[in-house]
MDAnalysis code that builds the backbone (N, CA, C; Angstrom):
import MDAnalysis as mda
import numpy as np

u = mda.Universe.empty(354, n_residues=118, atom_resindex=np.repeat(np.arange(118), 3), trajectory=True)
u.add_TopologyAttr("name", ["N", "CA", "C"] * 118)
u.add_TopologyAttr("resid", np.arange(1, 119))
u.add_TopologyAttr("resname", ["UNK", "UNK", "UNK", "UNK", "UNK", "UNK", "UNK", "UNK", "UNK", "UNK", "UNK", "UNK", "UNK", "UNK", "UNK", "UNK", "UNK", "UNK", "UNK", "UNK", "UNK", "UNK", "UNK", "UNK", "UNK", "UNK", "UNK", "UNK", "UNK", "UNK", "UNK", "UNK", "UNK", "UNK", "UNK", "UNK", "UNK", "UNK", "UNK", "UNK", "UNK", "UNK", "UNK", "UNK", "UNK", "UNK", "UNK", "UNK", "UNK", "UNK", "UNK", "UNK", "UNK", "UNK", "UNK", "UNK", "UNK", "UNK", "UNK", "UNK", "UNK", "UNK", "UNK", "UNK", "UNK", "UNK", "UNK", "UNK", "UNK", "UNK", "UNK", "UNK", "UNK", "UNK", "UNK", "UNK", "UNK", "UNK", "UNK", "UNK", "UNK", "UNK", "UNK", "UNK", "UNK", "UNK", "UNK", "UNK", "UNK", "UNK", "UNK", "UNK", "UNK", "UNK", "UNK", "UNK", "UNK", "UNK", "UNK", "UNK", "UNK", "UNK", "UNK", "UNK", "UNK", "UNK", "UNK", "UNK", "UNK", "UNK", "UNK", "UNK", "UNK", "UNK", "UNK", "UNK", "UNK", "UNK"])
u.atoms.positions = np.array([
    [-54.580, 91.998, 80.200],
    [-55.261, 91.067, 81.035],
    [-55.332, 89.714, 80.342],
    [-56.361, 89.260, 80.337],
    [-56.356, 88.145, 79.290],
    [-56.761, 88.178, 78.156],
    [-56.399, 87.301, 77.166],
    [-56.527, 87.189, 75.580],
    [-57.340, 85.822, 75.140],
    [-57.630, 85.942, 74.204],
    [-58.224, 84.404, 73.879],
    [-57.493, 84.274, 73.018],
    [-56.192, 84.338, 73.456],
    [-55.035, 83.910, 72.317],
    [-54.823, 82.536, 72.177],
    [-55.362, 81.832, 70.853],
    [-55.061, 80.134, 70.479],
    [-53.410, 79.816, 71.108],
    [-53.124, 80.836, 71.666],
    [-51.231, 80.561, 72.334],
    [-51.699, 80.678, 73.412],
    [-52.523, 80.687, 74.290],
    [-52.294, 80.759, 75.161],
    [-52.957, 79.412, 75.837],
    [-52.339, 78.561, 76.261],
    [-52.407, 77.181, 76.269],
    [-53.004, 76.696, 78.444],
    [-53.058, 77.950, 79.022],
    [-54.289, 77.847, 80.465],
    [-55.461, 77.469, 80.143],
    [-55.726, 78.359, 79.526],
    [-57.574, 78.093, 78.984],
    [-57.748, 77.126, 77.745],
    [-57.303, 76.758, 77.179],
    [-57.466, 75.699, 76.033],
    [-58.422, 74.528, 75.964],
    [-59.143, 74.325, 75.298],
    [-60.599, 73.454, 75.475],
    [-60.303, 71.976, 75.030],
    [-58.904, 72.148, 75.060],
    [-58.529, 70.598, 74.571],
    [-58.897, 69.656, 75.782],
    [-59.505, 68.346, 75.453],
    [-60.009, 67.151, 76.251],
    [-58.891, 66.134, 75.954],
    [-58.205, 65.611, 76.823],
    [-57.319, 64.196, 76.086],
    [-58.352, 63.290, 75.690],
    [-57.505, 62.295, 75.116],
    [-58.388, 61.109, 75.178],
    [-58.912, 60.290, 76.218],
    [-58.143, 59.979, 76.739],
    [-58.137, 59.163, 78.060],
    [-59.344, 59.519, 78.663],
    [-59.637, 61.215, 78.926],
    [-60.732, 61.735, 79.800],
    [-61.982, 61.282, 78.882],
    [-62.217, 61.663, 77.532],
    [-63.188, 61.554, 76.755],
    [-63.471, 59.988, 77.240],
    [-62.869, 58.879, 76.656],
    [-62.828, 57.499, 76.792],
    [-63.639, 57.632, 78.489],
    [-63.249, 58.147, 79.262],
    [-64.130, 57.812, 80.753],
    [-65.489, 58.109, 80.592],
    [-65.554, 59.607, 79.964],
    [-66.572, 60.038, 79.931],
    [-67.905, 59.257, 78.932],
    [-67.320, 58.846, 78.225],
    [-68.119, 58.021, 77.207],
    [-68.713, 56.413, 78.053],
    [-67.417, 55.703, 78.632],
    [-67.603, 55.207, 79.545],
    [-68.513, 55.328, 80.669],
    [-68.288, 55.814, 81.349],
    [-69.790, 56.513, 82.824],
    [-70.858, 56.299, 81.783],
    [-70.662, 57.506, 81.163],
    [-72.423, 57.666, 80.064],
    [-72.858, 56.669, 79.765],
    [-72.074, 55.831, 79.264],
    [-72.745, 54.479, 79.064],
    [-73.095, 53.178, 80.440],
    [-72.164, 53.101, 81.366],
    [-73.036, 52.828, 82.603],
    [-74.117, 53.248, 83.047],
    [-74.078, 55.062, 82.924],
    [-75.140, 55.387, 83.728],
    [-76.374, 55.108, 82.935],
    [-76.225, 55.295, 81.478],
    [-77.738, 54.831, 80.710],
    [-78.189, 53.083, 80.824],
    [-77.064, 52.187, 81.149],
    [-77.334, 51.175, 81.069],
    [-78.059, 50.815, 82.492],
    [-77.629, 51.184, 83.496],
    [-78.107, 51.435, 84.272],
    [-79.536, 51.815, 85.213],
    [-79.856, 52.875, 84.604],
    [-80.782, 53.337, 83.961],
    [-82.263, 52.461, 83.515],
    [-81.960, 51.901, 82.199],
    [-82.378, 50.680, 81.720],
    [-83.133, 49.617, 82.402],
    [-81.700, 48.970, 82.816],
    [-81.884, 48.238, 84.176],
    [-83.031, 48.550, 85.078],
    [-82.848, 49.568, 85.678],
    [-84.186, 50.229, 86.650],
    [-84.891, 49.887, 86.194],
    [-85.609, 50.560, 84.602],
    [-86.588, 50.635, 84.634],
    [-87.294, 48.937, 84.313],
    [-86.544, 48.493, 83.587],
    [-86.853, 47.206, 83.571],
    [-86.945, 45.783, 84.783],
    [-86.127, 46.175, 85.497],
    [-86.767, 45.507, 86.877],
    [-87.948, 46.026, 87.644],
    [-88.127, 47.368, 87.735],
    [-88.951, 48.297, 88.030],
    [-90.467, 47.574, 88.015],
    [-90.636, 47.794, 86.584],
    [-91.081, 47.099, 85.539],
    [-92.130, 45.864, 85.646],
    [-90.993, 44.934, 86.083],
    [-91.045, 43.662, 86.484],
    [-91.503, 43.525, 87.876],
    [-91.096, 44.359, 88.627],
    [-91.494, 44.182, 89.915],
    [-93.161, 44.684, 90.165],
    [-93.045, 45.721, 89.136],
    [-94.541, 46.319, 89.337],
    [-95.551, 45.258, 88.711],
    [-95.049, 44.176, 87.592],
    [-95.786, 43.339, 87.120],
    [-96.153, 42.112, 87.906],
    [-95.256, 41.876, 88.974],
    [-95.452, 40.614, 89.797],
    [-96.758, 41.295, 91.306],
    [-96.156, 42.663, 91.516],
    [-97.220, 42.925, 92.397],
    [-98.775, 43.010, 91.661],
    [-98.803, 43.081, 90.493],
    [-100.179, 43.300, 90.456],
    [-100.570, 41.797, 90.194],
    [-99.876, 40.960, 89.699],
    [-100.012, 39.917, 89.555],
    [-100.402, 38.779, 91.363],
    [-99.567, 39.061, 92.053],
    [-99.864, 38.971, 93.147],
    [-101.124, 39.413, 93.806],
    [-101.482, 40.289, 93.886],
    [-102.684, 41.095, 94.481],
    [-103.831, 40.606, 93.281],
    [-103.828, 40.456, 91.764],
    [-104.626, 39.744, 91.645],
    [-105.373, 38.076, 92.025],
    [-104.317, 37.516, 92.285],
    [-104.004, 35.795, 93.042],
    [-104.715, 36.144, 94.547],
    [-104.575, 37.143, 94.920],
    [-104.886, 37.813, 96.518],
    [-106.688, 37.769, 96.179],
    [-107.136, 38.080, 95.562],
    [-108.488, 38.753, 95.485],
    [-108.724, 37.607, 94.902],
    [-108.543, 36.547, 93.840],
    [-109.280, 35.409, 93.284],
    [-109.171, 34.132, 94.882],
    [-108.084, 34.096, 95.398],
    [-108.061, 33.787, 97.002],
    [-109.320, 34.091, 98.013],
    [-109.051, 35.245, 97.912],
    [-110.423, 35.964, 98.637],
    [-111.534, 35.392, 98.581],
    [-112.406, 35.272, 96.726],
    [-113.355, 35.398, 96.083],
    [-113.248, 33.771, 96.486],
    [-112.809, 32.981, 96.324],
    [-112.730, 31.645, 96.334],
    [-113.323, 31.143, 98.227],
    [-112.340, 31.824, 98.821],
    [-112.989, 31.784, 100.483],
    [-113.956, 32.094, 100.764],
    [-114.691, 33.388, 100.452],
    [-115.950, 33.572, 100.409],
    [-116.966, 32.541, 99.668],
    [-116.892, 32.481, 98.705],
    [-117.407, 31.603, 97.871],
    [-117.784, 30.299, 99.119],
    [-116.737, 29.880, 99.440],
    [-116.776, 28.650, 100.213],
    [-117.278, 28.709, 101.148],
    [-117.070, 29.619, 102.367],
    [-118.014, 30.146, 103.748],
    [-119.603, 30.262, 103.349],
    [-119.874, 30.746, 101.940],
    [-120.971, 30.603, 101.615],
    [-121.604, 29.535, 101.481],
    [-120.858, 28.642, 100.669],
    [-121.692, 27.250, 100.593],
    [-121.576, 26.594, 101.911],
    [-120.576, 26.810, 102.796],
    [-120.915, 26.171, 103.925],
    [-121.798, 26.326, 104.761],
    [-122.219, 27.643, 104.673],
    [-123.878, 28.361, 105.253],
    [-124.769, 27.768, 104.639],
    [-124.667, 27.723, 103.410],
    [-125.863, 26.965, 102.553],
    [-126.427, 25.786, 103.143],
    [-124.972, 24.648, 103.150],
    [-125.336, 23.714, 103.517],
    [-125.681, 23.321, 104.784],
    [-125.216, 23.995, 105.568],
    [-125.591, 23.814, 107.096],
    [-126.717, 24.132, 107.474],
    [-127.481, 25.370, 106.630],
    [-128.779, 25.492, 106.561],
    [-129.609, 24.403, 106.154],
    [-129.330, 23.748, 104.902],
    [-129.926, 22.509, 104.139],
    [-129.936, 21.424, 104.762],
    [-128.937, 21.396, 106.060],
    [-128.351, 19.895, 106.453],
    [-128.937, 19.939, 108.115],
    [-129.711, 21.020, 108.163],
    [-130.237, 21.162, 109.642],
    [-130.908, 20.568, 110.086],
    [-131.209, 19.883, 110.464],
    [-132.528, 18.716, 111.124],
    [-133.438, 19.695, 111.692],
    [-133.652, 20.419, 112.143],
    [-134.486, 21.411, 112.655],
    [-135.665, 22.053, 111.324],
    [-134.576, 23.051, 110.663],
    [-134.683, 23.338, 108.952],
    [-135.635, 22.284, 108.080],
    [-134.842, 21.136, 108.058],
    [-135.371, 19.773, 107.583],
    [-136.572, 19.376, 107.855],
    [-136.840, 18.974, 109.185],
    [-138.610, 18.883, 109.531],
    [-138.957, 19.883, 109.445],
    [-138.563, 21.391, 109.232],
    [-139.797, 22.502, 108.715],
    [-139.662, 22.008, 107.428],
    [-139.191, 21.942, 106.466],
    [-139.331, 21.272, 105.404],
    [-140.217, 20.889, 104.765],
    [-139.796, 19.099, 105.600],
    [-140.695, 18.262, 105.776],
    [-142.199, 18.470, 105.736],
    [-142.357, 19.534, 107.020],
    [-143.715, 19.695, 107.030],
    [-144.148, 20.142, 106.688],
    [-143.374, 21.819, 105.751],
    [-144.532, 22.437, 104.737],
    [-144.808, 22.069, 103.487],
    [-143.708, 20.605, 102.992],
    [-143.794, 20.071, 101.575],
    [-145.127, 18.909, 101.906],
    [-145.399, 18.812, 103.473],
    [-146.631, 17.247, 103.552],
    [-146.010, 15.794, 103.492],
    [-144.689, 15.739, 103.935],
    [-143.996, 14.532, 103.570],
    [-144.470, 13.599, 104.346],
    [-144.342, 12.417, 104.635],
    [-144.773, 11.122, 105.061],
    [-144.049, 10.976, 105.801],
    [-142.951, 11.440, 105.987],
    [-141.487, 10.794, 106.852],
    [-142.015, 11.650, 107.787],
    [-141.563, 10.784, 108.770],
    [-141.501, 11.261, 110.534],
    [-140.850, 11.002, 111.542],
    [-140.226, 11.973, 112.444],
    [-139.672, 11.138, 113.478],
    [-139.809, 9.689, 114.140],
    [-138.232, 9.081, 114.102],
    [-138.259, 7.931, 114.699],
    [-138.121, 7.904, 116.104],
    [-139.054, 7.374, 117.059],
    [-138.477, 6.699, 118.459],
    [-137.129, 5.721, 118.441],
    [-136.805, 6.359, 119.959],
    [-135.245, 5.104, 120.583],
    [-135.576, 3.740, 120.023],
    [-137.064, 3.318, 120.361],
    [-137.258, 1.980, 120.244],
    [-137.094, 1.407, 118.598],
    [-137.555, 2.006, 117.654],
    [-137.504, 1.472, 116.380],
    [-135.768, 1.397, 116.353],
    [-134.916, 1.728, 116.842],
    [-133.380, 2.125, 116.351],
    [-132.702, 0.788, 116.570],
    [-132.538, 0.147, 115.167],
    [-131.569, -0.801, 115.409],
    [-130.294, -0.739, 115.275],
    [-129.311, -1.504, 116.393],
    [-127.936, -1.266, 116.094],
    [-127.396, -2.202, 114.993],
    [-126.433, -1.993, 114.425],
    [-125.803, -2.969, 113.560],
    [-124.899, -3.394, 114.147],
    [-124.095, -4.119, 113.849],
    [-123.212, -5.256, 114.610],
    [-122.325, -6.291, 113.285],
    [-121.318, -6.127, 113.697],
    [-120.133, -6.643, 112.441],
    [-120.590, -8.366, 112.121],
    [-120.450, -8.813, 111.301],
    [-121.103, -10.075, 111.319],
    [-119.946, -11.500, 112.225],
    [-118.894, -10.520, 112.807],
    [-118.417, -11.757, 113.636],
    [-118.853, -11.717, 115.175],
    [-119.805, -10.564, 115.313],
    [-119.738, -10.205, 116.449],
    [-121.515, -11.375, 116.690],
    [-121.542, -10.678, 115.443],
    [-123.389, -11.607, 115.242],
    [-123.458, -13.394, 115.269],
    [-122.173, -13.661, 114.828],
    [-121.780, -15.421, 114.512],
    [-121.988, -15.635, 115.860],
    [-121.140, -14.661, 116.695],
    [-120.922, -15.070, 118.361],
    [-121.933, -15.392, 118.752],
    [-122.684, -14.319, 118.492],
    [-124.065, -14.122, 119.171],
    [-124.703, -15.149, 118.740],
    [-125.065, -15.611, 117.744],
    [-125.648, -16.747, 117.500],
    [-125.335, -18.101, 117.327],
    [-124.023, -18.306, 117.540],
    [-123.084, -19.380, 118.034],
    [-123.676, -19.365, 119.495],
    [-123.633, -18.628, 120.574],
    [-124.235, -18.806, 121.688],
    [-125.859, -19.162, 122.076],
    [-126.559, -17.933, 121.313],
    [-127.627, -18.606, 121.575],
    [-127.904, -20.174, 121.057],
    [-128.391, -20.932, 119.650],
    [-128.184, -22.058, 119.880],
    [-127.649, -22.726, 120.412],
    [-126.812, -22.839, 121.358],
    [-126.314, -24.060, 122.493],
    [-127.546, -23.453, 123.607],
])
């Protein structure tokens, strides 16, 4: 049947070169390869967290701001303001239409008083 006769040259475990040379070849693509992955990988996983941190200081920053704009709209309330006013005892008080003077550009005022004297 068969022999593991070193003559008998079917079964022989000889590799040429040529094949070895590929094989060494691939292996070394596929590890470089490899590499590659993980190092973009890597990189990519470093920009998303980097991102999503920029996301949440974004966030924290908007909030932040909606807040002070409540603040101030509270502070800046005229309503708010004379309660204020009145539980600090202030002196200030609503003005009437009548005290309200308009202002007027001073060429508009020359006119005006270019006319009246004549």
């Amino acid at each position: 049947m068969y022999t593991l006769d070193p003559l008998n040259t079917r079964y022989s475990g000889r590799i040429s070169f040529g094949l070895l040379a590929w094989m060494v070849a691939s292996a070394i693509i596929a590890a470089s390869a490899g590499v590659s992955y993980a190092v973009l990988k890597n990189s990519q996983v470093a920009e998303h967290t980097e991102l999503e941190k920029i996301n949440r200081e974004i966030a924290i920053c908007r909030l932040n701001t909606n807040q002070y704009r409540a603040k101030a709209d509270a502070l800046t309330n005229r309503w708010a303001m004379r309660d204020r006013l009145n539980q600090d005892g202030s002196s200030l008080r609503d003005i009437t239409h009548d005290q309200v003077e308009l202002a007027r550009s001073t060429r508009e005022t020359a006119s005006i008083n270019a006319t009246a004297s004549r």
